[in-house]
ROFI-419783 format. One line per 8 residues: their letters; for each residue x, y, z of C-alpha. Coordinates in pm, whole numbers. Example, Ala and Ser with C-alpha at 12.3 -4.5 7.8 and 13.67 -1.06 7.14 Angstrom:
// ROFI-419783
AS) 1230 -450 780 | 1367 -106 714
This chain:
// ROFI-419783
XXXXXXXX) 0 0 0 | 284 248 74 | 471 162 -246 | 152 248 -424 | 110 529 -252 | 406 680 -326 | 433 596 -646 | 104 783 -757
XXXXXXXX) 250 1090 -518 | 576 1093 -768 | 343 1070 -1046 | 149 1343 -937 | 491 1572 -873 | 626 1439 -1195 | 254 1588 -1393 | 231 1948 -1222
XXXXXXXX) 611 2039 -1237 | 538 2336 -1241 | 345 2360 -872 | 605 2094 -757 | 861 2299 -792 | 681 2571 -639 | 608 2362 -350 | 931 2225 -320
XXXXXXXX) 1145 2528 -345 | 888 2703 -58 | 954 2438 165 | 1323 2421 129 | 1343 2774 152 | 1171 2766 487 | 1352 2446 620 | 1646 2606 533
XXXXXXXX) 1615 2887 744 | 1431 2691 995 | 1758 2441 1010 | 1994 2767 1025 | 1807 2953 1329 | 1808 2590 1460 | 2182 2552 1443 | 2217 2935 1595
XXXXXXXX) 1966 2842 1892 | 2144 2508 1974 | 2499 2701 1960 | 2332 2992 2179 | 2238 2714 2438 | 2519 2522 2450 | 2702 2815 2535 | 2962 2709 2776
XXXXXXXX) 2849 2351 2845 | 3212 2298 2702 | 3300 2239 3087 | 3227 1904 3290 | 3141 2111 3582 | 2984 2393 3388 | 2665 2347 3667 | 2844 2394 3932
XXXXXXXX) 3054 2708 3817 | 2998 3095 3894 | 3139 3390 3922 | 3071 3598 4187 | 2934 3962 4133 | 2814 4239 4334 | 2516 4458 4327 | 2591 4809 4464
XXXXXXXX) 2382 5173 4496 | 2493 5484 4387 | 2249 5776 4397 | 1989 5588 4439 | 2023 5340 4149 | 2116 4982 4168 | 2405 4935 3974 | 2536 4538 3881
XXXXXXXX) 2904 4409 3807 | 3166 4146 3776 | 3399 4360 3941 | 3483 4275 4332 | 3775 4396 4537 | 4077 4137 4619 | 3981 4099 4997 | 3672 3919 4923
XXXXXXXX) 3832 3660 4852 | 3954 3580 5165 | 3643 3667 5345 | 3460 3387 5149 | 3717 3114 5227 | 3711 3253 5572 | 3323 3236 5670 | 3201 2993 5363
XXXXXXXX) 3412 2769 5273 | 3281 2438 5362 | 2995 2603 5027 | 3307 2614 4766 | 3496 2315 4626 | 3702 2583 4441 | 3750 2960 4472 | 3978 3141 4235
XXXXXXXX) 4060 3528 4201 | 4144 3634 3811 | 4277 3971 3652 | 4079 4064 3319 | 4139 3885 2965 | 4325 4120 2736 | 4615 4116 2506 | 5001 4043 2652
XXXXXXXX) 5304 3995 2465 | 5439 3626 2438 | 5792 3627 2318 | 6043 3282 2258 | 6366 3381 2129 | 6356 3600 1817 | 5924 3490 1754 | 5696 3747 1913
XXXXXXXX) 5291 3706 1912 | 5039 3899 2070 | 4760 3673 2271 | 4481 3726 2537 | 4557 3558 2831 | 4463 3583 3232 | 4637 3540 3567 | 4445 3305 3754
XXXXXXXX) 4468 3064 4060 | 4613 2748 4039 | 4232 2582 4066 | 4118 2742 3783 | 4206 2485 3517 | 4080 2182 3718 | 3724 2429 3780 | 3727 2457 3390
XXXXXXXX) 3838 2085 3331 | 4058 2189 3030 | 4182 1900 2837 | 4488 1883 2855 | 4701 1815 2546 | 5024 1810 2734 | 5125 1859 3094 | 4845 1894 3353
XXXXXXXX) 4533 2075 3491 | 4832 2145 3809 | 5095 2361 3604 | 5006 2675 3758 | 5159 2550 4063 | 5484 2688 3975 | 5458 3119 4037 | 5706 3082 3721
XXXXXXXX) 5501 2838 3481 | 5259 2907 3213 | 4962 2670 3042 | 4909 2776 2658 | 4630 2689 2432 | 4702 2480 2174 | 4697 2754 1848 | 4933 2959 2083
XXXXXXXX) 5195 2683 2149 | 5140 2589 1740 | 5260 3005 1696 | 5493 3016 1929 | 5689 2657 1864 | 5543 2542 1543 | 5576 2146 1555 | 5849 2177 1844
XXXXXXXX) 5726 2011 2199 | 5661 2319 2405 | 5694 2159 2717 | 5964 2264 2948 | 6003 2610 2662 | 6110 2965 2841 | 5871 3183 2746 | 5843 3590 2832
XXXXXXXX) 5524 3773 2940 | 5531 4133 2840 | 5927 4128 2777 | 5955 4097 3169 | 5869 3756 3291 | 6036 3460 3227 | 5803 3180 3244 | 5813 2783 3217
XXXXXXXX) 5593 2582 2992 | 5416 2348 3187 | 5096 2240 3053 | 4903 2248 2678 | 4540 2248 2646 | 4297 2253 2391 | 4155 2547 2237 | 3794 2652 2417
XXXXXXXX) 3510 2620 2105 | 3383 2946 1976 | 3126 2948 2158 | 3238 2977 2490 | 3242 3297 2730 | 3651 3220 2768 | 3741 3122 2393 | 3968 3460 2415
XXXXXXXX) 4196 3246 2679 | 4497 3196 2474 | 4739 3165 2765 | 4699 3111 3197 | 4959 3230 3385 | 4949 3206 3741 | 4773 3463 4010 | 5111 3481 4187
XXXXXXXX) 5323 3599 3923 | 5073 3903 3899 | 5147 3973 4266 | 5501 3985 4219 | 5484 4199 3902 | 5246 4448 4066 | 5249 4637 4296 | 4940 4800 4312
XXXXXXXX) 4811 4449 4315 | 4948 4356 4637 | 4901 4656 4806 | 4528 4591 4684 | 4483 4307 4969 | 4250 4515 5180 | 4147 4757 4957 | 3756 4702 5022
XXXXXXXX) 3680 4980 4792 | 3901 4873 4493 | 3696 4709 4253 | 3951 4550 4008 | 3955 4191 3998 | 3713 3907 3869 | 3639 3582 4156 | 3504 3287 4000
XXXXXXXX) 3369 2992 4215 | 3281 2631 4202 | 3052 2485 4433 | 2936 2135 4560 | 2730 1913 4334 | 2499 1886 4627 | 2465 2297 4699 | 2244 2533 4585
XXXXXXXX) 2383 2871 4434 | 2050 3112 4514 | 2099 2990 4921 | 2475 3037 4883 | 2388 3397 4757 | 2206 3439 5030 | 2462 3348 5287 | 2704 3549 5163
XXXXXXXX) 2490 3875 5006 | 2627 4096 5311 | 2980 3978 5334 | 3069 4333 5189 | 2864 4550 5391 | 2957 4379 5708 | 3338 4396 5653 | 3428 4721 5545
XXXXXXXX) 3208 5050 5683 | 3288 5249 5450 | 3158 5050 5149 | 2833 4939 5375 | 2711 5322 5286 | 2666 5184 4875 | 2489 4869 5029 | 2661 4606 4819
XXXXXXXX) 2514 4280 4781 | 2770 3985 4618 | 2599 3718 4466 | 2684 3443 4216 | 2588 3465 3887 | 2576 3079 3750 | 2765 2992 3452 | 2475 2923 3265
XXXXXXXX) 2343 3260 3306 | 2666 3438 3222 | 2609 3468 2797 | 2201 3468 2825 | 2107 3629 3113 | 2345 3917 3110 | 2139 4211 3141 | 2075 4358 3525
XXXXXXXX) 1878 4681 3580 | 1821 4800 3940 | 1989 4460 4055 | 1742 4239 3893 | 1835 4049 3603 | 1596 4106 3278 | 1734 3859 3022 | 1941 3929 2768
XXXXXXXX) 2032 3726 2457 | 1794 3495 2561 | 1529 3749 2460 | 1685 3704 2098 | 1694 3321 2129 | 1250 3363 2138 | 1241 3586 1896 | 1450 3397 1601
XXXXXXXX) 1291 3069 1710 | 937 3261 1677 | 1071 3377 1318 | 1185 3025 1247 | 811 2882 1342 | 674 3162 1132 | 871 3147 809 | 827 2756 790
XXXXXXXX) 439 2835 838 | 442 3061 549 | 632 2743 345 | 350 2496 451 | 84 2783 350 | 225 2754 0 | 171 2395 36 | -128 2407 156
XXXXXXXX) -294 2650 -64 | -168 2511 -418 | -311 2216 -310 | -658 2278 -237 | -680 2514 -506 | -608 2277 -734 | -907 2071 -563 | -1120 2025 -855
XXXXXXXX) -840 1864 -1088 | -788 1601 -801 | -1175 1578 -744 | -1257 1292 -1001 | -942 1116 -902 | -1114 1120 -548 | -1469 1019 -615 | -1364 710 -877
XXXXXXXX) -1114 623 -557 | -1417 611 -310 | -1655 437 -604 | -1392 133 -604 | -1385 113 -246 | -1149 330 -101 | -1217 496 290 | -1142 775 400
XXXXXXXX) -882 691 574 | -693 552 273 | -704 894 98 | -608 1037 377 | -265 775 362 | -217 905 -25 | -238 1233 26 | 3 1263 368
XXXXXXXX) 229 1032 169 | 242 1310 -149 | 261 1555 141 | 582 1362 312 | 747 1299 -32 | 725 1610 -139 | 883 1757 194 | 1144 1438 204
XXXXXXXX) 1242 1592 -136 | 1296 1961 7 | 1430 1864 332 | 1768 1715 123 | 1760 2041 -87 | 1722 2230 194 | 2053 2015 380 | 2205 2122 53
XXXXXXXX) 2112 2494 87 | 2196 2502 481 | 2549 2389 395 | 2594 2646 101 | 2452 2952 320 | 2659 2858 683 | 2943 3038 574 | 2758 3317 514
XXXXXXXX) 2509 3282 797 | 2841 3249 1061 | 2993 3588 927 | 2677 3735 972 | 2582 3620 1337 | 2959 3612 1456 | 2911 3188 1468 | 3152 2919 1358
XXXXXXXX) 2829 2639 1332 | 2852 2378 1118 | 2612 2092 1033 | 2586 1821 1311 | 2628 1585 1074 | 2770 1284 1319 | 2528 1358 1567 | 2196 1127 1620
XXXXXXXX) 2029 1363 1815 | 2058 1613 1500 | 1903 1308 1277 | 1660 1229 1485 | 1550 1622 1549 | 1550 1603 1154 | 1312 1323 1122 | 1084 1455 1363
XXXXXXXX) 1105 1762 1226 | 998 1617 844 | 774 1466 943 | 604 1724 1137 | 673 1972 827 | 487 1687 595 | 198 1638 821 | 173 2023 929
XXXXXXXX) 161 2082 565 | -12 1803 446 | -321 1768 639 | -554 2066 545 | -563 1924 205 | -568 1558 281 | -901 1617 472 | -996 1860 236
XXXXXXXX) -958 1642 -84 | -1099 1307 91 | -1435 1438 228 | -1575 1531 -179 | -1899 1351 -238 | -1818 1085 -520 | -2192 1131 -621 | -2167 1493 -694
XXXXXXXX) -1823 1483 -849 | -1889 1175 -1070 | -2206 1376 -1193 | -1993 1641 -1309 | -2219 1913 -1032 | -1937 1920 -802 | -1796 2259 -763 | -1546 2453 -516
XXXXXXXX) -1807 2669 -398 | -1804 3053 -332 | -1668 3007 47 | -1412 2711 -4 | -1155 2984 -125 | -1208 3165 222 | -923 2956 377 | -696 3007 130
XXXXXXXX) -734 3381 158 | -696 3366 531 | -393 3183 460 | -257 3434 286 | -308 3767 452 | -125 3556 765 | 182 3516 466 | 155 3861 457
XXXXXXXX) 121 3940 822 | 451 3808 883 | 595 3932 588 | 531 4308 660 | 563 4321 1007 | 922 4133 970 | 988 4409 678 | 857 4675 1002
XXXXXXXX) 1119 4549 1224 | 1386 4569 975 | 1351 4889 934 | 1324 5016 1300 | 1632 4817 1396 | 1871 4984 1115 | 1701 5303 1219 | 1761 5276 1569
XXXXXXXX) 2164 5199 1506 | 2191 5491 1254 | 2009 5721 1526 | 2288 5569 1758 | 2583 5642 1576 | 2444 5943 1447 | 2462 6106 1785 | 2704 6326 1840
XXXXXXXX) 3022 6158 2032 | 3179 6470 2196 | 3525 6468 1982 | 3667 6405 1645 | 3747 5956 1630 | 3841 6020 1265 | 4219 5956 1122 | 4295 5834 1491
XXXXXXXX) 4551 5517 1585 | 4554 5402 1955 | 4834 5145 2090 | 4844 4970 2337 | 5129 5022 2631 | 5120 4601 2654 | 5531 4616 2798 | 5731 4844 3051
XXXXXXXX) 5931 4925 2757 | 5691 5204 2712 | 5663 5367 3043 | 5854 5732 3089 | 5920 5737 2691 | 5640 6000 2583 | 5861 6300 2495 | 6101 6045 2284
XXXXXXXX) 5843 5911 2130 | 5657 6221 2034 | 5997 6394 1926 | 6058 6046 1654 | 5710 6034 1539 | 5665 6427 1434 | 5981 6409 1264 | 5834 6129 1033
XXXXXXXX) 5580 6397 960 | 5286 6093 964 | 5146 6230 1310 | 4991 6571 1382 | 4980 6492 1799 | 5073 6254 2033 | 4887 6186 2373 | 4859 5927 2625
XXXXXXXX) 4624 5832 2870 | 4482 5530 3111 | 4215 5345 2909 | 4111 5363 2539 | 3920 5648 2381 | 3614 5393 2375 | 3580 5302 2760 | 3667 5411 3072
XXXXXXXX) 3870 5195 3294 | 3865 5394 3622 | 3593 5510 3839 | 3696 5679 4177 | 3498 5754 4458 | 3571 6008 4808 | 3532 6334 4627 | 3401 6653 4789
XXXXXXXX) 3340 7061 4714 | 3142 7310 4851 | 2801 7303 4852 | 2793 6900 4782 | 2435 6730 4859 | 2544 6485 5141 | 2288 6216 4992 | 2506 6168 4680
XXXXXXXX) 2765 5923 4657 | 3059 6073 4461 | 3173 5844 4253 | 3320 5986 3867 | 3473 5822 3584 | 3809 5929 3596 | 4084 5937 3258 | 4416 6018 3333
XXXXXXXX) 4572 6198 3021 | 4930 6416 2945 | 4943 6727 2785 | 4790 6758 2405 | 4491 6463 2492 | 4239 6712 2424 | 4427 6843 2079 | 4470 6502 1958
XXXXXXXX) 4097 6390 1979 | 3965 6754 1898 | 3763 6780 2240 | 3563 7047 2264 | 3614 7303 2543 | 3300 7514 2629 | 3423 7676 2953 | 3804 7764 3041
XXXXXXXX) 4091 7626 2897 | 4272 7286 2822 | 4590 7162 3006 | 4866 7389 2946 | 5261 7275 2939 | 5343 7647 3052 | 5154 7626 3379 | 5308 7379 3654
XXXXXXXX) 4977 7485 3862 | 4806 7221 3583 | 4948 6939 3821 | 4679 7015 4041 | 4412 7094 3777 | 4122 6890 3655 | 3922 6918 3311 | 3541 6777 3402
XXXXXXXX) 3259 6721 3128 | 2930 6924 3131 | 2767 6566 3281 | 2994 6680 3558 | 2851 6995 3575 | 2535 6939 3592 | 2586 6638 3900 | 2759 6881 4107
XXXXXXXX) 2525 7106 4095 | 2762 7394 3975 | 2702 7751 3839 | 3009 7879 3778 | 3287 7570 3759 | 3591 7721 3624 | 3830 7772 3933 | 3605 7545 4169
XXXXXXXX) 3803 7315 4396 | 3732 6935 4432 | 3863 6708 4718 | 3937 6411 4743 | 4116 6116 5001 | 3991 6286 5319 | 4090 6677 5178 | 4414 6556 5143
XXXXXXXX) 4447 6674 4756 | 4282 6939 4610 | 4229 7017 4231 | 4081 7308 4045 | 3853 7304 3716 | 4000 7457 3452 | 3781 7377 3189 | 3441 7186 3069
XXXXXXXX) 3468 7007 2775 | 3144 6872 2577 | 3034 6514 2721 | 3203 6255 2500 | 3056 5932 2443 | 3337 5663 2549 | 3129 5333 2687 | 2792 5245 2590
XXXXXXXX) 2644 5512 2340 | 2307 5369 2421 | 2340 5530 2747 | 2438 5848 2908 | 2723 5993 2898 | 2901 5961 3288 | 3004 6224 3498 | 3388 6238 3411
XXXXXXXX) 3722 6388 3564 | 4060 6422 3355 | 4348 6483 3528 | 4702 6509 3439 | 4948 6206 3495 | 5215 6036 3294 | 5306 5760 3539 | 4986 5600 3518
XXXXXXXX) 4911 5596 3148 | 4866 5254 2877 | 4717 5390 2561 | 4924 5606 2369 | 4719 5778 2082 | 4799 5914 1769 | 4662 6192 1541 | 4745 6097 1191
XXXXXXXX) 4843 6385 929 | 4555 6454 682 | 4745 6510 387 | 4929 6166 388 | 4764 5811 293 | 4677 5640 599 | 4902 5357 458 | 5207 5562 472
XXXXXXXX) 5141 5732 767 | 5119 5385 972 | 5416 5259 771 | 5623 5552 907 | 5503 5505 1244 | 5594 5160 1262 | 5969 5220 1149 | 5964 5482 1451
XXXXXXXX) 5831 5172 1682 | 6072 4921 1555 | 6352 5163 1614 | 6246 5249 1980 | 6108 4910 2106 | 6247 4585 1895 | 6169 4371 2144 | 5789 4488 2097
XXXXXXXX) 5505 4385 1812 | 5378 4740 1672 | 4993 4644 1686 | 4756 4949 1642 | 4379 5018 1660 | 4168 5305 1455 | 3962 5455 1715 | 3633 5496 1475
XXXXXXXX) 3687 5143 1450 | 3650 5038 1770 | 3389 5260 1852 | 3165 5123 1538 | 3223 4781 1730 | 2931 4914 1982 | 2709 4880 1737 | 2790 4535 1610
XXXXXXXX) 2515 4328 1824 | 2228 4546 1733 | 2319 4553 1314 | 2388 4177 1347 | 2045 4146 1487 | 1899 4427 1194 | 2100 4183 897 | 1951 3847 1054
XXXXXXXX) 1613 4019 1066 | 1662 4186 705 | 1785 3845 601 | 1440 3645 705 | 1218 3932 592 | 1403 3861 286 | 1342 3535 279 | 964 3533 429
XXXXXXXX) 876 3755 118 | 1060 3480 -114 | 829 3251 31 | 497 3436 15 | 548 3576 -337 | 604 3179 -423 | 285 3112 -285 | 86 3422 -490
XXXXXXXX) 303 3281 -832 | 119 2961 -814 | -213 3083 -667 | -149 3382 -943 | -111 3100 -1216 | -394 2882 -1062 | -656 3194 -1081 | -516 3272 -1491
XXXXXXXX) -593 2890 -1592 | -938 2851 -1392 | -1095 3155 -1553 | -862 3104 -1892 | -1246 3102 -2086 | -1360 3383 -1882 | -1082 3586 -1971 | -1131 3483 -2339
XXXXXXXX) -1454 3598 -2335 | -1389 3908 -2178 | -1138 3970 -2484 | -1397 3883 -2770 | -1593 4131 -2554 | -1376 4387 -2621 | -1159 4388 -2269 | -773 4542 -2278
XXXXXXXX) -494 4414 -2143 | -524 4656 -1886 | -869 4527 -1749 | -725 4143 -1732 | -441 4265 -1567 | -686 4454 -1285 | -963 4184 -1271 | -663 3906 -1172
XXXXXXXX) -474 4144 -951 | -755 4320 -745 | -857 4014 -487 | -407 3981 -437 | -453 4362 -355 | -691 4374 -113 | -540 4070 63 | -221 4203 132
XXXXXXXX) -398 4577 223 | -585 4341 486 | -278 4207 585 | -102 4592 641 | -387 4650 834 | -312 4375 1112 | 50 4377 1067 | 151 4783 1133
XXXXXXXX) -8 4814 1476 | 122 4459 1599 | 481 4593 1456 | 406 4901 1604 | 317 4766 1963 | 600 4532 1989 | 869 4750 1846 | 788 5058 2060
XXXXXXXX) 836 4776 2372 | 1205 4721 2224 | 1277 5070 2159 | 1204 5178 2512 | 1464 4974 2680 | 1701 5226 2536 | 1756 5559 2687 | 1817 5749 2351
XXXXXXXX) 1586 5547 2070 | 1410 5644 1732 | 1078 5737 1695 | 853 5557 1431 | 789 5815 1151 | 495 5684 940 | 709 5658 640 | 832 5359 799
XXXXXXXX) 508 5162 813 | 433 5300 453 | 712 5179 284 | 682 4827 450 | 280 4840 295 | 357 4987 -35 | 670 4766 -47 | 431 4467 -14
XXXXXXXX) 166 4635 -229 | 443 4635 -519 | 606 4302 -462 | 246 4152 -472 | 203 4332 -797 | 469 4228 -970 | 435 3902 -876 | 128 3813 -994
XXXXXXXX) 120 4102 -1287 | 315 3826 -1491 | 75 3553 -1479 | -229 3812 -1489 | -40 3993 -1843 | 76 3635 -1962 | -338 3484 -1933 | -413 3864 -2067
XXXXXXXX) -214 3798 -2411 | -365 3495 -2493 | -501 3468 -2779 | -895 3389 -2682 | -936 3180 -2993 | -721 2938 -2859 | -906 2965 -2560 | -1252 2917 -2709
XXX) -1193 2659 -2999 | -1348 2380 -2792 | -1653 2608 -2654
């Protein structure tokens, strides 16, 4: 019975190639982005699962209050540490302070390569269960060792056994090789941990680091934990929530809270506001799998719609069927069976198409997914997922096509009737739904970026280079360095400073001034810069005057921004005096500069202090000259490196760059969603082709008549396109103020956001209005031009 069945369903696809193809092409289209946002949802939830113990990991975070708004971050001071093992320790298996992932220099003999790497405590390995290539999970035992990743020890040694190696950190210390693990997958929250060195080397190097040991209020380190199999991490919160507060007085007044924050919340449940965590890309993880449902609906619409449309060629077929003694239930079989064949066929074009597109796809979401091709789980997700497709698809018109009355259809009297195309309509203007309000969102989401990056930023990013200070061979070099790099004529100015021009690294707290409102907590972001920062990055002074090399008073001076301003409370700032440590040092403003936007631009800007330092600087930045190529310029500069530091990699950044590198979440989000509206239109306008071609060969005689009767093209073209028309107006109706009450939900989560002009939700309808057009004008011009002789000859 099955073999029959399916031969007469490959019959069927072999005699109406033309709706076959229709139908086949739909559904692999929508399997195929079904199967992608599949493969991005699995690799979005398997986010760090790389680790054995990847339940039983955290990292432990504070919540803390500052003017009366709940603040969350990873940062906690050094002494916590110690306080946890003291009065919780029988709740950890592991505890482990870190410093922060970033670049470092590894050198081995004459071979220099820049990696991001971490100090870390000697349990951190075994918390991460690395697997180790060579050496052991223990190598960190050793305050002179080092573990590398495996593409690190492959640059650093090529084919030659690391193990054992001298290796130096930053051109300063010499380390041992003792261990090689694998590389961490993609995605993990750690795949930028190239290299582990151990937590006591960074004591020895620095100083400010071990004089940090009961600095309560020095926020600079990251503690990660590991707890029993048997605890429970929201009752080990609780313990420990008021560690802070009760140890140190002086921080009790910001009422910190330290919790842990569960690995498996760290990449999807990232987002706090007031201390209470909202989501995050988990939010994105609904929304693409919602898409994903969606778009393979509008595939199984096609389906569904060609084939009861086509009802009344298949209604003979039935009624003979039922006459010889077929049930219900039989036709039912043969028409699932077509149903399943058909989507059999476009599930292996859509593997195909899946394959082809994945490079593409993992440039565009930032992935490196590939098809689980070894995997059963993947082939038996696939299976279900066919066959849910084929039935999904499949049954409208198998109960459809078996209930006809053989009676009536035999006698030639059976007929659609005026309300069986009702369902097919409905069926469309939900296509269409989708369609437009996906087209909606598009829009709103590139609008929102450009409004973004459109916003003013406070200083001039453009034709700037910013290097890193990743070696002491750097430090008390900024006059040499200036004096070789103007020669070269390539840079304009020179400046240094602590932190990048696209975040702030330091916030500092203990300020006072006259006329301070004792409720506020005093906490600034705080850039220490030399002389020329504010003529290198064009900042713009709207009170006073920059930092001057003639005055030695500037030593004591501070530049503040007008967010600054306007949190103090200040009239007249120039010449005001700010404390800080107790009164101990005093500084005077000597000039308000514009707010500049240097951490997220989808916030405001922070109340910022710049003072004057060149000991505690690691970003030297350079203004490149105008008139030369960029090219040149940079190959100038790097001769002046190479002369003054051999022993260093010249590795450089453009500031407009880095700060476009905000934006890159949102736009990937705004190309995924551009890329399924795309597709969902693809989809639909397959759908109106066949219905389109359906409607010209059904009323092929009445269109003939029409032309005896004297009818122009014109009037064809109208009568076919009208009911299309309407359907998709229907469909604007439903889908602009669902678009518009969901997308005015996102937008609000963002301080500065868009508005949504009505051009927006125009061009989405007329957009649709056109596509439909044009995509059944063709069928509606091609039935238009026939001649109706041809038409009639039989008549």
């Amino acid at each position: 019975m099955l073999k029959n069945y399916l031969k007469i369903a490959f019959r069927n696809l072999l005699k109406n190639k033309v709706y076959s193809l229709i139908n086949i092409i739909g559904l692999a289209a929508g399997m195929t982005v079904a199967m992608l946002i599949g493969l991005w949802i699995y690799d979005e939830l398997t986010y760090d699962t790389y680790h054995k113990h990847y339940p039983y990991l955290a990292q432990v975070m504070q919540h803390q209050t500052f003017n009366h708004r709940k603040g969350t971050a990873n940062s906690i001071p050094r002494p916590l540490e110690k306080a946890l093992r003291t009065s919780y320790g029988s709740d950890f298996k592991y505890l482990s302070m870190a410093s922060w992932t970033g670049d470092h220099i590894l050198s081995f003999g004459e071979r220099k390569i820049t990696k991001s790497g971490n100090y870390m405590q000697v349990d951190f390995p075994e918390m991460l269960t690395l697997k180790m290539l060579r050496g052991t999970r223990q190598g960190l035992k050793d305050v002179k060792s080092v573990l590398l990743s495996e593409s690190t020890a492959r640059a650093l040694f090529g084919s030659r056994n690391p193990m054992g190696e001298i290796i130096k950190i930053d051109n300063k210390s010499s380390v041992k090789v003792t261990g090689v693990y694998e590389d961490l997958p993609y995605n993990s929250t750690l795949k930028d941990l190239e290299f582990i060195a151990p937590w006591d080397l960074y004591l020895s190097d620095q100083e400010w680091v071990r004089n940090s040991i009961d600095q309560w209020g020095n926020n600079s380190f990251q503690l990660f934990a590991q707890i029993h199999p048997q605890g429970n991490m929201q009752a080990i919160s609780k313990k420990i929530k008021d560690i802070k507060a009760k140890s140190d007085k002086d921080e009790a007044r910001f009422k910190p809270e330290v919790f842990l924050q569960p690995m498996s919340k760290w990449h999807l449940y990232s987002d706090f506001k007031e201390g209470i965590n909202i989501g995050g890309r988990i939010q994105y993880v609904w929304l693409f799998g919602i898409i994903a449902v969606f778009v393979l609906m509008l595939a199984c619409i096609n389906f569904m719609n060609l084939s009861t449309a086509r009802s009344e060629k298949r209604a003979k077929e039935v009624g003979i069927r039922k006459v010889i003694g077929s049930v219900k239930a039989q036709l039912i079989g043969q028409f699932l069976s077509e149903s399943l064949l058909t989507v059999l066929l476009a599930f292996i074009i859509s593997l195909l198409l899946t394959e082809l597109a994945l490079p593409f796809f993992n440039e565009l979401s930032d992935k490196k997914m590939g098809i689980l091709w070894t995997n059963p789980s993947f082939w038996m997700v696939c299976v279900v997922f066919t066959l849910f497709t084929g039935l999904i698809s499949g049954s409208y018109p198998a109960f459809y096509l078996s209930s006809f009355q053989p009676v009536r259809v035999l006698k030639g009297a059976f007929k659609a009737g005026r309300y069986a195309a009702i369902p097919r309509k409905i069926l469309v203007v939900l296509q269409f739904t989708v369609s437009v309000t996906l087209i909606i969102g598009t829009i709103i989401v590139y609008k929102q970026i450009q409004f973004i990056k459109n916003r003013p930023i406070g200083y001039d990013n453009k034709g700037i280079i910013s290097v890193y200070m990743s070696t002491p061979d750097y430090y008390g070099k900024h006059n040499l360095i200036q004096a070789e790099l103007k020669k070269t004529g390539a840079v304009v100015e020179m400046s240094q400073s602590f932190g990048p021009l696209t975040g702030i690294w330091s916030n500092w707290g203990g300020f006072d001034w006259t006329g301070k409102d004792t409720d506020k907590d005093a906490e600034f972001a705080v850039t220490q810069v030399t002389h020329d920062y504010g003529k290198t990055i064009s900042w713009q002074v709207l009170q006073g005057r920059d930092f001057s090399r003639d005055l030695a008073t500037d030593s004591s001076a501070v530049v503040i921004n007008e967010a600054a301003v306007k949190f103090m409370g200040i009239q007249n700032p120039i010449g005001f005096e700010i404390k800080n440590d107790n009164g101990n040092n005093t500084y005077h403003i000597i000039g308000v500069v514009k707010d500049m936007i240097m951490q997220n631009p989808y916030e405001p800007v922070k109340h910022t202090l710049y003072f004057l330092n060149y000991d505690n600087v690691n970003f030297i930045h350079l203004k490149l000259n105008a008139e030369k190529s960029s090219r040149e310029s940079i190959a100038s500069i790097e001769q002046v490196f190479h002369k003054l530091f051999p022993a260093v990699p010249f590795e450089y950044k453009f500031v407009d760059q880095e700060f476009a590198e905000k934006f890159q979440s949102e736009e990937r989000i705004g190309k995924l969603a551009g890329f399924f509206a795309g597709l969902a239109i693809l989809i639909s306008c397959l759908g109106l082709f066949g219905i389109a071609s359906f409607m010209a060969e059904k009323r092929s005689k009445e269109i003939g008549i029409r032309k005896v009767l004297g009818a122009t093209i014109f009037h064809i073209w109208r009568l076919l396109s009208k009911d299309f028309v309407w359907l998709v107006f229907i469909s604007c109706a439903i889908s602009i103020p669902l678009a518009a009450y969901f997308l005015d939900g996102w937008l609000q989560k963002y301080t500065y956001h868009t508005n949504m002009s009505w051009w927006i939700f125009a061009v989405a309808g007329l957009g649709a209005m056109g596509i439909t057009l044009l995509t059944v004008s063709y069928q509606a011009i091609k039935a238009a031009m026939v001649n109706p002789v041809e038409v009639l000859k039989n008549e």
